[in-house]
C-alpha positions as semicolon CSV with decimal commas, in nm:
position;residue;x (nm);y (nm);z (nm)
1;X;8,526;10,227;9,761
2;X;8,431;9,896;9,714
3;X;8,222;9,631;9,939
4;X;8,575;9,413;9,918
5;X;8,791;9,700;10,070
6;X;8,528;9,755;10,368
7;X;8,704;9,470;10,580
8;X;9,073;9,636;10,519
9;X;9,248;9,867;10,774
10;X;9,204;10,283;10,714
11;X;9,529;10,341;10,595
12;X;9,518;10,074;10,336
13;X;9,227;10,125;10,157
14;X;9,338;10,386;9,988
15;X;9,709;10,171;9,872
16;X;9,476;9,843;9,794
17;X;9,234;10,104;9,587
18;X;9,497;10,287;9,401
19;X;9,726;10,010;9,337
20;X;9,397;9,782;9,238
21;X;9,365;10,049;8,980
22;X;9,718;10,056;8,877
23;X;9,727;9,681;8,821
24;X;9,408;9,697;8,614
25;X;9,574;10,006;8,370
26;X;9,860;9,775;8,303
27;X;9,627;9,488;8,250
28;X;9,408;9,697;7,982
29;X;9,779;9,863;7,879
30;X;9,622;10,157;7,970
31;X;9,915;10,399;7,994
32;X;9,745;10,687;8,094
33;X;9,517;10,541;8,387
34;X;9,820;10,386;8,474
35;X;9,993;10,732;8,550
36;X;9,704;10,882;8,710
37;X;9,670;10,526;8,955
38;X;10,053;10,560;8,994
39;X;10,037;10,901;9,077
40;X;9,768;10,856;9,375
41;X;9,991;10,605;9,524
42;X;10,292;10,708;9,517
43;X;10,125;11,040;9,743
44;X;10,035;10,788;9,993
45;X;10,312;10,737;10,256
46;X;10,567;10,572;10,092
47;X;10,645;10,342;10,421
48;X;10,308;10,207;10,436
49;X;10,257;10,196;10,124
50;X;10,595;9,972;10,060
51;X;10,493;9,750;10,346
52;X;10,173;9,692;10,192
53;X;10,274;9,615;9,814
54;X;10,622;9,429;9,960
55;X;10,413;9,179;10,147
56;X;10,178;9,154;9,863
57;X;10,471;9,073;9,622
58;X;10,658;8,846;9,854
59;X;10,363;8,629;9,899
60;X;10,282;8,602;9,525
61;X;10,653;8,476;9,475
62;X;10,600;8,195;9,752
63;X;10,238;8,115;9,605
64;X;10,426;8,075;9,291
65;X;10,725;7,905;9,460
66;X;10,626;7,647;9,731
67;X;10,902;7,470;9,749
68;X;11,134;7,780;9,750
69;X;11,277;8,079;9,595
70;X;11,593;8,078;9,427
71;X;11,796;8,323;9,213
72;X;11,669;8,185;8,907
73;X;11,326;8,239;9,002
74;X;11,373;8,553;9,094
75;X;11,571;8,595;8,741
76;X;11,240;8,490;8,605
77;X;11,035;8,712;8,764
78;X;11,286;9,004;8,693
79;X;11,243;8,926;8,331
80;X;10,919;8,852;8,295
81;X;10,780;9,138;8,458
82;X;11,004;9,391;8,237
83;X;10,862;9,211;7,969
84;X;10,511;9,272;8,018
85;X;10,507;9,664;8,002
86;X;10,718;9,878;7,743
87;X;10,770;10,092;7,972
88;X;10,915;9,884;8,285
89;X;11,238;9,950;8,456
90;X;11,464;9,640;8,536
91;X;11,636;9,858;8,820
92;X;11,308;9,929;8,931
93;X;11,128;9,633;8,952
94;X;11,477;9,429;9,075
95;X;11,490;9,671;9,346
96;X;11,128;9,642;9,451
97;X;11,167;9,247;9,408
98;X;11,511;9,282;9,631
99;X;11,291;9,508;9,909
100;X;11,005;9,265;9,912
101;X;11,252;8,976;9,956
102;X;11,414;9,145;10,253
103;X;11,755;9,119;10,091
104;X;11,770;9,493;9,941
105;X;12,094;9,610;10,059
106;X;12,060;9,980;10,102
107;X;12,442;10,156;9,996
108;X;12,383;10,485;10,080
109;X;12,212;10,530;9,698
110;X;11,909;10,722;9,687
111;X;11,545;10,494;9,660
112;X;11,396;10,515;9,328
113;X;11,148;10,799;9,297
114;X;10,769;10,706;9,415
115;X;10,620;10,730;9,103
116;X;10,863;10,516;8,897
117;X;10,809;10,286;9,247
118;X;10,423;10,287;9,225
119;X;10,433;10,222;8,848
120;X;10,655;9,978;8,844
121;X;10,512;9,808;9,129
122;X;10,170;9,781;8,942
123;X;10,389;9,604;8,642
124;X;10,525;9,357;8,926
125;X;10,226;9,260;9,069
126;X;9,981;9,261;8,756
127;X;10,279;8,992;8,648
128;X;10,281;8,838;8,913
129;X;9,922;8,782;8,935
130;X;9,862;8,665;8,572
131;X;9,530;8,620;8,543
132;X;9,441;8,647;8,879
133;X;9,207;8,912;9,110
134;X;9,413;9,106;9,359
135;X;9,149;9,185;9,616
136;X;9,212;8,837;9,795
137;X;9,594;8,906;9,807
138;X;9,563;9,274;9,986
139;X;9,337;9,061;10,295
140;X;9,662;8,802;10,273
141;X;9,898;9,100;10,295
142;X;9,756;9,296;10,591
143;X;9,712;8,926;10,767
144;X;10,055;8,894;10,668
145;X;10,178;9,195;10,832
146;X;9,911;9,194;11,127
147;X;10,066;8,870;11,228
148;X;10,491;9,027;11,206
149;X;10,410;9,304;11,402
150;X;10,225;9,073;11,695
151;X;10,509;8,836;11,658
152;X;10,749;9,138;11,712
């Protein structure tokens, strides 16, 4: 573990470390440490583990969008992030971009599977960030989600 994760909450290190390592695979289009990264997250408890990258995603769409989020923007992320890996699933990534947003509508079909979640997730995020580090983004998240759940 890392000096960076010390200052995170039990139950996320181990989402900030595997997904950290997921979104560093994709960077060096690393296919294979991108399955075995995937694979240790999507273990983790899928709940936590959703609120955690969710969060993360939704604030690196307002970061990106400060005066708003609209459909095309969201179009744009869609595409861009399918883009970036061979490998990416639009269904997948609109669906994790719909759940971070709050507006996933659930219809009674089942959830993608966790791995094609984690993976997919890492594709999102290592998108979203371009060139950025991630580290600074999991302390956002958990602040993030500290505050909802006093605000609840």
């Amino acid at each position: 573990m890392t000096e960076n994760r010390r200052h995170l909450p039990a139950p996320a290190r181990p989402i900030a470390a595997a997904a950290t390592d997921a979104v560093t695979a994709v960077r060096a289009a690393d296919a294979e440490a991108l399955d075995e990264a995937a694979g240790r997250l999507a273990a983790l408890d899928p709940a936590q583990t959703g609120l955690v990258l969710g969060t993360t995603v939704r604030l690196l769409l307002e970061d990106g969008h400060p005066d708003g989020l609209g459909a095309d923007d969201v179009r744009t992320a869609l595409a861009s992030a399918v883009r970036s890996w061979p490998d990416a699933d639009p269904q997948v990534v609109l669906w994790l971009l719909a759940g971070a947003l709050g507006v996933l509508e659930e219809d009674g079909s089942p959830a993608p599977k966790p791995d094609a979640l984690a993976r997919n997730a890492a594709v999102l995020l290592a998108d979203l960030l371009v060139d950025r580090p991630i580290e600074p983004w999991w302390t956002a998240a958990l602040a993030e989600i500290e505050r909802s759940q006093l605000n609840d």
